[in-house]
C-alpha positions as CSV (number, residue, x, y, z in Angstrom):
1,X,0.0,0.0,0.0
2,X,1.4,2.8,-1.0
3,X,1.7,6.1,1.7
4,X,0.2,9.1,1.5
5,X,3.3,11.2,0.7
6,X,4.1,8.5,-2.3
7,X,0.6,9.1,-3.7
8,X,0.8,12.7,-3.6
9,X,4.3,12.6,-5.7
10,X,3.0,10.1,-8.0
11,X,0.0,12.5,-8.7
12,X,2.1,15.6,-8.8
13,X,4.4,13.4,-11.5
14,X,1.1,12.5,-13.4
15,X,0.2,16.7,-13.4
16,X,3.8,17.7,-14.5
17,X,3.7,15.4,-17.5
18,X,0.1,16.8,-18.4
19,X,0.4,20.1,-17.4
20,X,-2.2,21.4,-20.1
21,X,-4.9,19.7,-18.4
22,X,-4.6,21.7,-15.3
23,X,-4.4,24.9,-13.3
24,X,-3.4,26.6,-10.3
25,X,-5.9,28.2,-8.6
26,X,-4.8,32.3,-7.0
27,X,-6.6,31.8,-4.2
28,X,-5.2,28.9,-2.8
29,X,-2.8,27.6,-4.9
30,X,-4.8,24.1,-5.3
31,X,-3.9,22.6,-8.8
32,X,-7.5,21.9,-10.5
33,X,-8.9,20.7,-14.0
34,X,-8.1,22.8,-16.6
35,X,-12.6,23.2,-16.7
36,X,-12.5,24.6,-13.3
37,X,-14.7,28.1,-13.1
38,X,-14.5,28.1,-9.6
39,X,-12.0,26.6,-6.6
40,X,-13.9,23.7,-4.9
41,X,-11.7,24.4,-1.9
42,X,-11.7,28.8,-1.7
43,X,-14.4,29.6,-4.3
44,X,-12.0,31.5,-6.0
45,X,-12.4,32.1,-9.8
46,X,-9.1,33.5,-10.9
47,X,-6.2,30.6,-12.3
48,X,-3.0,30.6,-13.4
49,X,-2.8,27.9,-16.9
50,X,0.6,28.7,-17.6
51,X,2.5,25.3,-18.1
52,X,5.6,26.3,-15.9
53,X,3.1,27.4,-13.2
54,X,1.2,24.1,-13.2
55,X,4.4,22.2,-13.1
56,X,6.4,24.3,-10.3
57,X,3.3,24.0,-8.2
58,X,2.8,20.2,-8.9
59,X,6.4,19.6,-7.8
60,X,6.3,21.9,-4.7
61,X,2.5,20.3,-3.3
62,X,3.9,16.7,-4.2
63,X,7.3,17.4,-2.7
64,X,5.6,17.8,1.3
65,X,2.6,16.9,3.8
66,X,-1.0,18.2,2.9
67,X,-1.6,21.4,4.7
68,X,-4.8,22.4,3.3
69,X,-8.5,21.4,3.7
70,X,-10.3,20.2,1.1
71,X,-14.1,19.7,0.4
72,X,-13.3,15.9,0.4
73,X,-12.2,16.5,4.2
74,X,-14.9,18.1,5.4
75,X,-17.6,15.5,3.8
């Protein structure tokens, strides 16, 4: 079983190689699909879809421990 620090790498690994499909929301910094209108975790509406952004932010979030809170978290 893999740990949750391993999953969150392998994710950020699977968003750096597809960075067109996502982007970083200006709120929060949560990466989201590239569809997003509005953050599911601030409500924000304003995202960065720049590739380098997606991928520097991928690398940093899969790189250390969750520190946000999530609308999965609070279900």
């Amino acid at each position: 079983m893999e740990t949750a620090s391993s999953e969150r790498l392998a994710k950020a690994k699977e968003i750096a190689s597809n960075p067109g499909e996502y982007q970083v929301c200006e709120g929060c910094e949560s990466i989201v699909g590239l569809a997003t209108a509005v953050c599911p975790n601030c409500h924000s509406y304003r995202f960065d879809g720049s590739s380098a952004r997606v991928v520097d932010q991928a690398l940093l979030l899969g790189s250390r421990e969750k520190r946000s809170v999530t609308a999965e978290d609070l279900a």
